[in-house]
N, CA, C and O atoms as a GROMACS GRO file, in nm:
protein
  192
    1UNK      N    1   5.641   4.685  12.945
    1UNK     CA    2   5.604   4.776  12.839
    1UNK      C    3   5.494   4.870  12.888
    1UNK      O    4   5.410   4.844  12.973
    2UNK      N    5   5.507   4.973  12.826
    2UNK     CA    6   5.393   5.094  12.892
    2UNK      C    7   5.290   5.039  12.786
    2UNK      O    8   5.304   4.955  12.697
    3UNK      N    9   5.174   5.118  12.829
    3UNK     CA   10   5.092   5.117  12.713
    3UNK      C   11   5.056   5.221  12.617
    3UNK      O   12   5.055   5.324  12.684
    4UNK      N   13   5.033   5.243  12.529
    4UNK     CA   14   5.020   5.313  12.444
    4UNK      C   15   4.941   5.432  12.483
    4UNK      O   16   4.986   5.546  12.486
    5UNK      N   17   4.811   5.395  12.516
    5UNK     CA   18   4.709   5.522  12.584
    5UNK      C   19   4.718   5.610  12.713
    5UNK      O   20   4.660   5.552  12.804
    6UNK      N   21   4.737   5.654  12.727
    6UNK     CA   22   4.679   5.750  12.875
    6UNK      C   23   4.546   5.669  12.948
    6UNK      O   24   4.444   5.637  12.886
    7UNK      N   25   4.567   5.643  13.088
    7UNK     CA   26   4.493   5.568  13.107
    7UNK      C   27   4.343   5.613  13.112
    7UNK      O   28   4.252   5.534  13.085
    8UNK      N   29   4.319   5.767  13.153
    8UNK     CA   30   4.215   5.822  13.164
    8UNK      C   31   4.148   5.856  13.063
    8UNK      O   32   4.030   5.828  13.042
    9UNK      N   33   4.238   5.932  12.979
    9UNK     CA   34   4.173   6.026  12.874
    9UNK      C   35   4.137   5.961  12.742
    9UNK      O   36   4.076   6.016  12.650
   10UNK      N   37   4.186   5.831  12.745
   10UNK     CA   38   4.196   5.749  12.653
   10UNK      C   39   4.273   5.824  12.483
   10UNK      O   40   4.244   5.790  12.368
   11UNK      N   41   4.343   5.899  12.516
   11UNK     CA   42   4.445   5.947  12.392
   11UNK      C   43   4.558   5.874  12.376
   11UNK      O   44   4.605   5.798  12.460
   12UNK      N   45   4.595   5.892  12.286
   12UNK     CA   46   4.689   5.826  12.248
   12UNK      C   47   4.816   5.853  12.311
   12UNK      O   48   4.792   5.945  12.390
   13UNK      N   49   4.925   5.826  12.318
   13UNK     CA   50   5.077   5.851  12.358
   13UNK      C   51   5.149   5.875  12.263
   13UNK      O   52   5.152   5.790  12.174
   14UNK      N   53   5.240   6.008  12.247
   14UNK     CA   54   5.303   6.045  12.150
   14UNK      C   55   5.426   5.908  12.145
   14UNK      O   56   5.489   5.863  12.241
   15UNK      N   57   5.432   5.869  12.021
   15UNK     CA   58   5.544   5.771  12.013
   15UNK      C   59   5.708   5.861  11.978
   15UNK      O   60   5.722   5.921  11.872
   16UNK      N   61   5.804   5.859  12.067
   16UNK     CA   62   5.928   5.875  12.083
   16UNK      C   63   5.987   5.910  11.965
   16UNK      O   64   5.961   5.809  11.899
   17UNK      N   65   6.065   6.002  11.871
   17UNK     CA   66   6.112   6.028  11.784
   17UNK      C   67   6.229   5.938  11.709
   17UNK      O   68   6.251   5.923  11.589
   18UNK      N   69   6.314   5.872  11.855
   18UNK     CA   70   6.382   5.748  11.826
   18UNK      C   71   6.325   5.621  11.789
   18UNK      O   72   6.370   5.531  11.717
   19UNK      N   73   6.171   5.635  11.878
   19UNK     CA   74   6.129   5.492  11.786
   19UNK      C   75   6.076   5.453  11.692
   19UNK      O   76   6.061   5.338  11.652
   20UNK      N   77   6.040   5.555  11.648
   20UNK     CA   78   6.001   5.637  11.493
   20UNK      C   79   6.119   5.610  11.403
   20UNK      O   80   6.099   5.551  11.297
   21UNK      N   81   6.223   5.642  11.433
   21UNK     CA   82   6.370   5.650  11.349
   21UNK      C   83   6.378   5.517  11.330
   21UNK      O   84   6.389   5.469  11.217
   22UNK      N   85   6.374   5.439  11.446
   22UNK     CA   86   6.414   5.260  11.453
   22UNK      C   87   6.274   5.207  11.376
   22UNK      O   88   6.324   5.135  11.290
   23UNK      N   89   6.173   5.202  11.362
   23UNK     CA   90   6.069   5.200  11.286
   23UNK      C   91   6.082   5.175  11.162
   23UNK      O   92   6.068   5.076  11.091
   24UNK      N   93   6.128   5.348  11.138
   24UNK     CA   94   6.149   5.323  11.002
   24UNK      C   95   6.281   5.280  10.899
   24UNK      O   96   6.294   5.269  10.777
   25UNK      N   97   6.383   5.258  11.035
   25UNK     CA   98   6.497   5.232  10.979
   25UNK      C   99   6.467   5.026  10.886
   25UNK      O  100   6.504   4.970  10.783
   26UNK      N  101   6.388   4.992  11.001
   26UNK     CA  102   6.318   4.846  10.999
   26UNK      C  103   6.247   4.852  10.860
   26UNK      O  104   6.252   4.752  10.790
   27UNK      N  105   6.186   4.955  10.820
   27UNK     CA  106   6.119   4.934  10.711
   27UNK      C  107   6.229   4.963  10.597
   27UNK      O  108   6.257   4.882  10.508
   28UNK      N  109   6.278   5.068  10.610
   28UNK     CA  110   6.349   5.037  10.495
   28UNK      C  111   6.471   4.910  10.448
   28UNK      O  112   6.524   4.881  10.340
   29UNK      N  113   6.481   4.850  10.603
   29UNK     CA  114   6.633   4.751  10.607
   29UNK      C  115   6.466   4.591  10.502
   29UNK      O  116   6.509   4.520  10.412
   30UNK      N  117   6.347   4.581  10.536
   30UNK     CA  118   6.282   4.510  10.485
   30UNK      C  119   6.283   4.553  10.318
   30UNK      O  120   6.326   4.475  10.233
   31UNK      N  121   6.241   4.660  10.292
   31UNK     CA  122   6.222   4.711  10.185
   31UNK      C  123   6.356   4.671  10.115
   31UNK      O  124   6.347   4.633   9.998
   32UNK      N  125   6.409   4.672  10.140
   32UNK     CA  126   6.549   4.654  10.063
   32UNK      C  127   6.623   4.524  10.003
   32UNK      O  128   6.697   4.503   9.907
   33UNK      N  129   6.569   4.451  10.104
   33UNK     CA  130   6.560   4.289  10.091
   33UNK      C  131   6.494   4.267  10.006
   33UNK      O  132   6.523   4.189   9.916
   34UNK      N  133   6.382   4.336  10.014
   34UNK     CA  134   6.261   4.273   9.919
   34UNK      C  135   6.293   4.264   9.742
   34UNK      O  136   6.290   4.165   9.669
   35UNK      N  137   6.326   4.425   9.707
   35UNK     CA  138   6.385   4.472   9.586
   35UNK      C  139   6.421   4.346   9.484
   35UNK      O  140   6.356   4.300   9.390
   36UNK      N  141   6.545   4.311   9.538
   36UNK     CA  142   6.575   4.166   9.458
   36UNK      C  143   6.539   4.066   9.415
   36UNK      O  144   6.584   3.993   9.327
   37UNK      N  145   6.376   4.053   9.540
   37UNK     CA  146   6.313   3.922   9.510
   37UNK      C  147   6.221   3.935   9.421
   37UNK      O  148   6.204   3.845   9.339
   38UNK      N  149   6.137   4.062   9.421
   38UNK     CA  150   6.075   4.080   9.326
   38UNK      C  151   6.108   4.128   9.220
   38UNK      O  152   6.029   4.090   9.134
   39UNK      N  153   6.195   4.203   9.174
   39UNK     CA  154   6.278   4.246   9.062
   39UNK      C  155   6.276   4.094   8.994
   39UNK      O  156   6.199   4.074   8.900
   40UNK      N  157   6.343   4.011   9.032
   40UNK     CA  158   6.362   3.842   9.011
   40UNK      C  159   6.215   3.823   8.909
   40UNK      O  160   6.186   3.822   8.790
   41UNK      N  161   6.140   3.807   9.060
   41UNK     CA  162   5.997   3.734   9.010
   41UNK      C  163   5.941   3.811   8.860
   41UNK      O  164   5.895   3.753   8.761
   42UNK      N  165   5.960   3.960   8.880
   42UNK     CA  166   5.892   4.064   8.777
   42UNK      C  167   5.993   3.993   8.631
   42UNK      O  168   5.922   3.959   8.536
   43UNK      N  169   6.107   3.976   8.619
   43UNK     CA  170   6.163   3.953   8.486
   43UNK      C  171   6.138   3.803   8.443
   43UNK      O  172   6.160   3.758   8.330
   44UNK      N  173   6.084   3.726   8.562
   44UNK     CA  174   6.058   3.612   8.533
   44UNK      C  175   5.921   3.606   8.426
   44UNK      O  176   5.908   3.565   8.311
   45UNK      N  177   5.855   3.652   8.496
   45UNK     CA  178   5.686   3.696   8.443
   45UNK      C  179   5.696   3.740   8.298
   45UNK      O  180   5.626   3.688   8.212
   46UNK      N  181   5.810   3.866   8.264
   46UNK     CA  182   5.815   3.916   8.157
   46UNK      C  183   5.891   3.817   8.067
   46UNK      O  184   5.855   3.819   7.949
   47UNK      N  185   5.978   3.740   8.097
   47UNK     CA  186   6.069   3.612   8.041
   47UNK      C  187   5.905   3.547   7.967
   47UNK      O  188   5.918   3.505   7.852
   48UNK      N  189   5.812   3.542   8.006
   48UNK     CA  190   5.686   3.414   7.994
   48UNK      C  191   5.670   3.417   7.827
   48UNK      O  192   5.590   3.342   7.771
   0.00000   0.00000   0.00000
């Protein structure tokens, strides 16, 4: 794995536009999962 910084200048490294895409594809494939569980929990709460 590279590292993130430039070794000298200590800046950052632009992160890749694809791994940005895969990133956020990850967040939304989580996000999506999630929906159901809490939807669940939320009508449970309101069931009380």
């Amino acid at each position: 794995m590279r590292p993130n910084r430039y070794p000298y200048s200590g800046k950052k490294k632009k992160q890749s536009t694809k791994k940005q895409i895969a990133e956020l594809k990850q967040d939304i494939a989580l996000t999506k999962s999630l929906i159901p569980q809490v939807r669940s929990e939320l009508i449970h709460l309101i069931s009380k």
